[in-house]
LUMVEXKOL-518443 format. One line per 2 residues: number of its first residue (from 0); their letters; for each residue x, y, z of C-alpha. Coordinates in steps of 0.5 Angstrom, whole numbers, plus 500, padded with zeros to 3 digits. Layout:
BEGIN
NUM> a> X/Y/Z  ...
//
This chain:
BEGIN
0> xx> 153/643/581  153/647/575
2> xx> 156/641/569  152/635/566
4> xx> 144/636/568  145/628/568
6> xx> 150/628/573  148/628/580
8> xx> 152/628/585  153/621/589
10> xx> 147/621/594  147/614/599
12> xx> 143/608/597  137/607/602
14> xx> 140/601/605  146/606/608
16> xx> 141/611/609  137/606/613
18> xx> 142/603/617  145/610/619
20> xx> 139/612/621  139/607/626
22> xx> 146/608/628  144/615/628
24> xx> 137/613/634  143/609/638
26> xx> 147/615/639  142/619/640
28> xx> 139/614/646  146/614/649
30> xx> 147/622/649  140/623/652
32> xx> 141/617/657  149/619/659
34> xx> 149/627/659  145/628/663
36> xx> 150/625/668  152/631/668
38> xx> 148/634/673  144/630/678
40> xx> 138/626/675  133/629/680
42> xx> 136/635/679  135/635/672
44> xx> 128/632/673  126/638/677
46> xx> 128/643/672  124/639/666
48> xx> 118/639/671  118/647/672
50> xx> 119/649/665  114/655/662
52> xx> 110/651/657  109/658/653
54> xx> 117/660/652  118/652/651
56> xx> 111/653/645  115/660/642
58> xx> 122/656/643  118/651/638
60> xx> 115/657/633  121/660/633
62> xx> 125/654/630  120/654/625
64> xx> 121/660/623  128/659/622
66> xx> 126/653/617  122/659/613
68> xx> 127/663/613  131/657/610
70> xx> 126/657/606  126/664/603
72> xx> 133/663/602  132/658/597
74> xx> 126/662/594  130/668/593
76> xx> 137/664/590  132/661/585
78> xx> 129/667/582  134/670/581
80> xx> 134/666/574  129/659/574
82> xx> 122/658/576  120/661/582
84> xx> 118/656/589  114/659/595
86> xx> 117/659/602  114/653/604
88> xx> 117/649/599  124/651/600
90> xx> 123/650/608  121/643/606
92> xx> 126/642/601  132/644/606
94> xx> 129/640/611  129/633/607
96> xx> 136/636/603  139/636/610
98> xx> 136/630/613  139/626/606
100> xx> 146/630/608  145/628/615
102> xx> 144/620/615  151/620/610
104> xx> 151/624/604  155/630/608
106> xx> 154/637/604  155/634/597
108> xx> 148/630/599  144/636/602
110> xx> 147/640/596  145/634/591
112> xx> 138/632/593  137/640/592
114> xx> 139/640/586  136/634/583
116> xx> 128/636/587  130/643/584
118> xx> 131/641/577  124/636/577
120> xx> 121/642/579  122/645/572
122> xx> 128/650/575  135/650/570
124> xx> 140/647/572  145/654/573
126> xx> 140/656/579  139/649/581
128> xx> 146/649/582  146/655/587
130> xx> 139/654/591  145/647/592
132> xx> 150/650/594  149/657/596
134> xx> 145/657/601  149/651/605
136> xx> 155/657/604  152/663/606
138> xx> 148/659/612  155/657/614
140> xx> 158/664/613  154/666/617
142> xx> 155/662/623  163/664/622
144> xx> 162/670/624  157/669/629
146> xx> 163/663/633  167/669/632
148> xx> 163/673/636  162/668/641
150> xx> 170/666/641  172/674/641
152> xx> 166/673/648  170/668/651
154> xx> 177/671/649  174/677/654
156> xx> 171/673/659  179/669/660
158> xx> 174/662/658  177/659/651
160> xx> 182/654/650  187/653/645
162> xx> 184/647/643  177/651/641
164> xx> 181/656/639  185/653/634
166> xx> 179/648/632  174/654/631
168> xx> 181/657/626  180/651/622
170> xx> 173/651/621  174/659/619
172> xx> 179/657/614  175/651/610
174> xx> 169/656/610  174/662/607
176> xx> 177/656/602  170/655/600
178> xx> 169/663/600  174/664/596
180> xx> 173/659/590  166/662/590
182> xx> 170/669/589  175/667/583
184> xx> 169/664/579  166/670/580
186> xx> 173/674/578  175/669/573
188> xx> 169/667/569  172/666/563
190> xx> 177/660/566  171/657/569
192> xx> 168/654/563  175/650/562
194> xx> 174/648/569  168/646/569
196> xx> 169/642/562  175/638/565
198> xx> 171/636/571  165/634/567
200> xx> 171/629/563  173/627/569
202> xx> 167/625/572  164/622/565
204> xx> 170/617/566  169/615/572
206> xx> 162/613/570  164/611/564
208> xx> 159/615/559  160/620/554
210> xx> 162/628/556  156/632/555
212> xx> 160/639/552  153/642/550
214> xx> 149/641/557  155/644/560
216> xx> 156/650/556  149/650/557
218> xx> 149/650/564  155/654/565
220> xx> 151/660/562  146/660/567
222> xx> 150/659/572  154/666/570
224> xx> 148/669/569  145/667/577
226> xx> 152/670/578  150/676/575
228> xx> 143/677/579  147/676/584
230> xx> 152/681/582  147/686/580
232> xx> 143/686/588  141/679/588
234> xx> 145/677/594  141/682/599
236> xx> 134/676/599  139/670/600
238> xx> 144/674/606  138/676/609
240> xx> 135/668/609  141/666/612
242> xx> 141/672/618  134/670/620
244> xx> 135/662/619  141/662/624
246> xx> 137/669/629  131/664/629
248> xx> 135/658/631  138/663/636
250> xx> 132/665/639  130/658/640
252> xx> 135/657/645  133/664/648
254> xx> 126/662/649  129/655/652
256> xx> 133/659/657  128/663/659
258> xx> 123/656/660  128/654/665
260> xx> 127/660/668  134/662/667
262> xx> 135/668/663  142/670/659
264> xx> 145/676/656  146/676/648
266> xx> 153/675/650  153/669/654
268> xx> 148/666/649  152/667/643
270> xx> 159/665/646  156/659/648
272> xx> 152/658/642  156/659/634
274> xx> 162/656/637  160/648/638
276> xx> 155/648/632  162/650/628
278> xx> 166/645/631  160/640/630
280> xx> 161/641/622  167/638/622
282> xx> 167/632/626  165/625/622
284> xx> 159/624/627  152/624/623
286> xx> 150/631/625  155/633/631
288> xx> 151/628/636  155/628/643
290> xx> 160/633/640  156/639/639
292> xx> 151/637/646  158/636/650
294> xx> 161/642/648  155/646/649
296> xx> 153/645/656  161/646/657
298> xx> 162/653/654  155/655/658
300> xx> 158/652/664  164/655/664
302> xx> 160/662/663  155/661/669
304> xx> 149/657/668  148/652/673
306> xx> 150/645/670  142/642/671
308> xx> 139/648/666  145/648/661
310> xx> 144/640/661  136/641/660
312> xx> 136/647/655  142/644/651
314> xx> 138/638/650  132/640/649
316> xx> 134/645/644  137/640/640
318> xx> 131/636/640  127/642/636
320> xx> 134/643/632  136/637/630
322> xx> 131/631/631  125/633/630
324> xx> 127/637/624  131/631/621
326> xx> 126/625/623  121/630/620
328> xx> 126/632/613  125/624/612
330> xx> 119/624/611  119/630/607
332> xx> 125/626/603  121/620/601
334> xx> 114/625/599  119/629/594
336> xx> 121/622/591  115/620/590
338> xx> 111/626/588  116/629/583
340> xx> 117/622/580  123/620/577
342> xx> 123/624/570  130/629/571
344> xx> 132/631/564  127/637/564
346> xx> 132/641/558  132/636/552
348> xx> 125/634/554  128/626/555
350> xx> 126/622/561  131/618/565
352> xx> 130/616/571  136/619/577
354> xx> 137/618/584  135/613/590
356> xx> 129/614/594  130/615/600
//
C-alpha cells in the first residue's frame, strides 16, 4: 500500500458488487431457512418468543461499541503520521471498507477502499497504507490467539477434531507469513525500498503506465516513518482497538446467551466462538455464510448448549455481526464516494479521478 499514490488496489466494479450482493441475500435466505432444521422449528420459535429484550438491546450496543473500537484503531494508526480522524469516522469507514471486502474484493478491497477514503481524506499515503492494512493484521491477530485459546479449550474437554485442528493450524500460519513480512520490513528497511520500486514496475507494466520513482520514494519515507511511531509506543492504541473490537463482538454473543436464558462460562464462550470466525477467513464464500453459523452451532453443541438456543443465538449474533453491519457498510460505502468526490492525487495537488463507486 505504501507505492505509487495513483495506485489503488483493484476494487470490484459495481456490477460485481451488485450482483454478489444478490448472491450474498440467497445464501443467506438459504442459511436462515435451512439451519434452523437443525433443531425443531417450534422448538426454536419457542426460544425467539422468550428472548429478554434488555440482553437482545445490550448484545445490539455491544456490537456497536466493537465497531468504535474499530474505529479507534484506525484513528490511532493514523495519527501516528497523518491528519487525525475521530472514532466515529473510523468505525464507519471500516464498516464500508469491509462491506467492499465482503461483496468480492477480499482483504485487498477492504485494505484498498481504506486507503483510497483516507487519502481523499488528506492523510499520506505512508499512514493510509497502515490505517489499510494494519488494523486487518492486528484484528486478525488477534483473533489467532483467541482460536487458540478456544482450540487449547476443546483439546481439554476431548471435543476437537483433526480436521478443525489442522484447519485452524493453517489459518495461523498464513497470519504468521503475513506477521513475519511485516517484521522483516521493519528489520530490514533498507531492502524494502528496492522491494517496493520492483513491485510498483511490475504493477506499472500491468497497467501500461510510467513508474512514478519519486512518489514511491515518497511514500516509502512515510510509511517508515509510521513504523518508527509505531516502534517508539505507538503500537500500544492500535493493540488495545483490536482487544476491544474483537471483546465487544465477544460480549455480543454473551449478552445473547444470556437473552436465551442460557448462561455459558468464558470457557465455553471462547472455544465456541475465535475457531469458526477463523476457519471462516478461509473459505471463498462471501463472508463465511453457512461456514462459520454451521461450525458455530456445532462446536457449541458439542460443548452442552441445548441445539434450539445454540441455532437461535448463532443466528442471531451473525445478524448483529454481520448483516447489519455489511447491509449498513454499503450505504456508508456509497456516502464516502460521493461525499469525498473523486479528486484522489492530494500530494502534488493534481485531480484524477479513481476508484468505482459502489
Amino acid at each position: 500500500m505504501a507505492a505509487n499514490p495513483n495506485i489503488i488496489l483493484p476494487i470490484p466494479p459495481r456490477t460485481k458488487l451488485r450482483r454478489n450482493l444478490f448472491l450474498l441475500i440467497l445464501l443467506g435466505l438459504g442459511v436462515y431457512l435451512f439451519l434452523p432444521q437443525f433443531a425443531r422449528i417450534e422448538q426454536a420459535f419457542q426460544v425467539v418468543s422468550t428472548l429478554s429484550i434488555p440482553f437482545v438491546t445490550l448484545s445490539l450496543g455491544a456490537q456497536v461499541l466493537s465497531y468504535f473500537g474499530s474505529g479507534y484503531l484506525l484513528q490511532t494508526v493514523v495519527k501516528l503520521a497523518a491528519k487525525p480522524i475521530s472514532v466515529v469516522d473510523g468505525a464507519l469507514l471500516t464498516a464500508g471498507a469491509n462491506s467492499i471486502g465482503t461483496l468480492g474484493g477480499g482483504v485487498l478491497g477492504t485494505a484498498g477502499m481504506t486507503y483510497l477514503w483516507l487519502r481523499r481524506r488528506g492523510v499520506n499515503p505512508g499512514a493510509a497504507g497502515l490505517g489499510g492494512w494494519l488494523p486487518i493484521i492486528l484484528n486478525d491477530a488477534t483473533l489467532a490467539v483467541v482460536s487458540l485459546v478456544g482450540l487449547a479449550v476443546l483439546l481439554t474437554l476431548r471435543k476437537s477434531s483433526g480436521l478443525l485442528v489442522a484447519g485452524l493450524c493453517f489459518a495461523i500460519l498464513i497470519l504468521a507469513g503475513s506477521a513475519g513480512f511485516l517484521l522483516w520490513c521493519l528489520a530490514y528497511p533498507e531492502k524494502l525500498m528496492p522491494a517496493a520500486m520492483a513491485i510498483t514496475r511490475f504493477l506499472a507494466r500491468l497497467r501500461h503506465k510510467v513508474q512514478d520513482r519519486r512518489a514511491t520514494e515518497a511514500a516509502i519515507g512515510h510509511l517508515l516513518g509510521g513504523w518508527d511511531a509505531l516502534l517508539q509506543g505507538g503500537w500500544h492504541g492500535p493493540a488495545l482497538g483490536a482487544l476491544l473490537n474483537t471483546g465487544f463482538d465477544m460480549l455480543t454473543l454473551a449478552f445473547l446467551f444470556l437473552a436465551a436464558g442460557h448462561s455459558v462460562n468464558p470457557a465455553v464462550l471462547v472455544a465456541g466462538y475465535g475457531v469458526p470466525q477463523l476457519v471462516g477467513k478461509l473459505t471463498v464464500i462471501l463472508g463465511g455464510i453457512g461456514v462459520v453459523e454451521a461450525t458455530m452451532i456445532g462446536l457449541y453443541g458439542t460443548l452442552g448448549v441445548p441445539r434450539p438456543i445454540a441455532v437461535v443465538v448463532v443466528l442471531g449474533y451473525r445478524l448483529l455481526s454481520f448483516w447489519l453491519p455489511t447491509l449498513a457498510g454499503i450505504a456508508v460505502a456509497t456516502y464516502f464516494e460521493h461525499s469525498t468526490g473523486k479528486v484522489s492525487e492530494i500530494v502534488d495537488g493534481s485531480a484524477r479521478g479513481l476508484g468505482p463507486s459502489v
